[in-house]
matplotlib code that plots the C-alpha trace (Angstrom):
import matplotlib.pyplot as plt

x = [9.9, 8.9, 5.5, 3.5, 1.0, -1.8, -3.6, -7.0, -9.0, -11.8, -9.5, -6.6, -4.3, -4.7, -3.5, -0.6, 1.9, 4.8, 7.2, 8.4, 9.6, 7.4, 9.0, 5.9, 2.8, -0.1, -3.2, -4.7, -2.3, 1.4, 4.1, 5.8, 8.5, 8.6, 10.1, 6.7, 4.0, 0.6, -2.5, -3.9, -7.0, -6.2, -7.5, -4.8, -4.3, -0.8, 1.1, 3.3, 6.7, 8.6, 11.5, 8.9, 5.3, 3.9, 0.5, -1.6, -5.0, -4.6, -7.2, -6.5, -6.3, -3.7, -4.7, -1.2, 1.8, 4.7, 7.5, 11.1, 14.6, 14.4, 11.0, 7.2, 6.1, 2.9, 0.6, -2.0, -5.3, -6.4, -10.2, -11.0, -14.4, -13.6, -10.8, -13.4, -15.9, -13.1, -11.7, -12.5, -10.2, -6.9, -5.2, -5.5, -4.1, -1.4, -0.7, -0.4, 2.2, 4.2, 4.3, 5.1, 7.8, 9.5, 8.7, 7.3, 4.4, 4.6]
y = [-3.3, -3.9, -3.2, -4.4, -2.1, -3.9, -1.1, -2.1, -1.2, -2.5, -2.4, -5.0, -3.4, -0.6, -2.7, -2.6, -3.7, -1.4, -2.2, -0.2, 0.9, 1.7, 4.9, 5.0, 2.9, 2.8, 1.2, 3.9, 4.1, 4.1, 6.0, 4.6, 5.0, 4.1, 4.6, 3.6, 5.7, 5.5, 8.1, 9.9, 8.0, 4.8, 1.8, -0.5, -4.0, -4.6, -6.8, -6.0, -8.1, -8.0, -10.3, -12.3, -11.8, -10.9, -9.2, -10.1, -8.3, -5.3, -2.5, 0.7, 3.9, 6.2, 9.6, 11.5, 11.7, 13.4, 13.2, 13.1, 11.9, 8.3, 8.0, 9.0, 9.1, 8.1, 8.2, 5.7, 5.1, 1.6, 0.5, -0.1, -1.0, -3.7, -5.6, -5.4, -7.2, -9.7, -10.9, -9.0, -6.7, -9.2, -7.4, -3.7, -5.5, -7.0, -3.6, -2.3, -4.7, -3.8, -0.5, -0.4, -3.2, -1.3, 2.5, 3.5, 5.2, 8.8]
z = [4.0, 0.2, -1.6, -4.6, -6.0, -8.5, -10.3, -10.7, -14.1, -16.0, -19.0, -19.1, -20.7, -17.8, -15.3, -13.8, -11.2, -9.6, -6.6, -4.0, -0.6, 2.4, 4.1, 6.5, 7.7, 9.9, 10.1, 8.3, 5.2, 4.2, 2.1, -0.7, -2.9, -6.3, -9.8, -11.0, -12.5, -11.1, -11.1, -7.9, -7.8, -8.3, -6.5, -5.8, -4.1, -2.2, -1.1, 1.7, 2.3, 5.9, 7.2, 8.9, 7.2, 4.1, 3.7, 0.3, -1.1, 1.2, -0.6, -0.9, -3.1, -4.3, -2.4, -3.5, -5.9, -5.4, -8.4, -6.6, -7.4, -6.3, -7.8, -6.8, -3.6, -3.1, 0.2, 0.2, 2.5, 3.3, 2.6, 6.2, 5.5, 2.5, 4.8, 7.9, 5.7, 4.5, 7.8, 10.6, 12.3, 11.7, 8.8, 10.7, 13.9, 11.5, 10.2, 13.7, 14.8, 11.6, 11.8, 15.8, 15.1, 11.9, 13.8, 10.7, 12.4, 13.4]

ax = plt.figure().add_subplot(projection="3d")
ax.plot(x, y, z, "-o")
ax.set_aspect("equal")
plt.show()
């Protein structure tokens, strides 16, 4: 399962897009792997890309960074509260059936 990260900043110039690979995922947050480089702190947007679905505008915020071979790793937590607001509980259920189809939950 693939990932796009969209940093978001007040400055232009400061945002960014990286790609990745989702090495775990919940409703609650996922894992990533990326040869991109962004700050713990960072609020993001993603897009997440599956054989059969595709998940846009998911926020969320970089909570950890871990520098490895193959690239950061980076654990993220998804803003409940903003996708709630936006459409209800459909994106979390989504989530749910993603990570209990791909077994990326632990």
């Amino acid at each position: 399962m693939e990932v796009t990260l969209v940093r978001h900043h007040w400055l232009p110039l400061k945002r960014r897009s990286i790609s990745g690979s989702v090495t775990w995922l919940s409703t609650d947050g996922m894992t990533v792997v990326s040869p991109g480089q962004l700050p713990v702190g960072a609020r993001v947007n993603l897009t997440i890309s599956a054989a059969e679905h595709e998940l846009k505008n998911i926020p969320a915020q970089i909570v950890r960074a871990e520098p490895g071979a193959q690239g950061s790793r980076y654990s993220l937590r998804f803003h409940k509260q903003r996708l709630l607001q936006h459409d209800g509980d459909i994106t979390l259920r989504l989530l749910g059936y993603l990570a209990s189809q791909n077994m990326y939950s632990g």
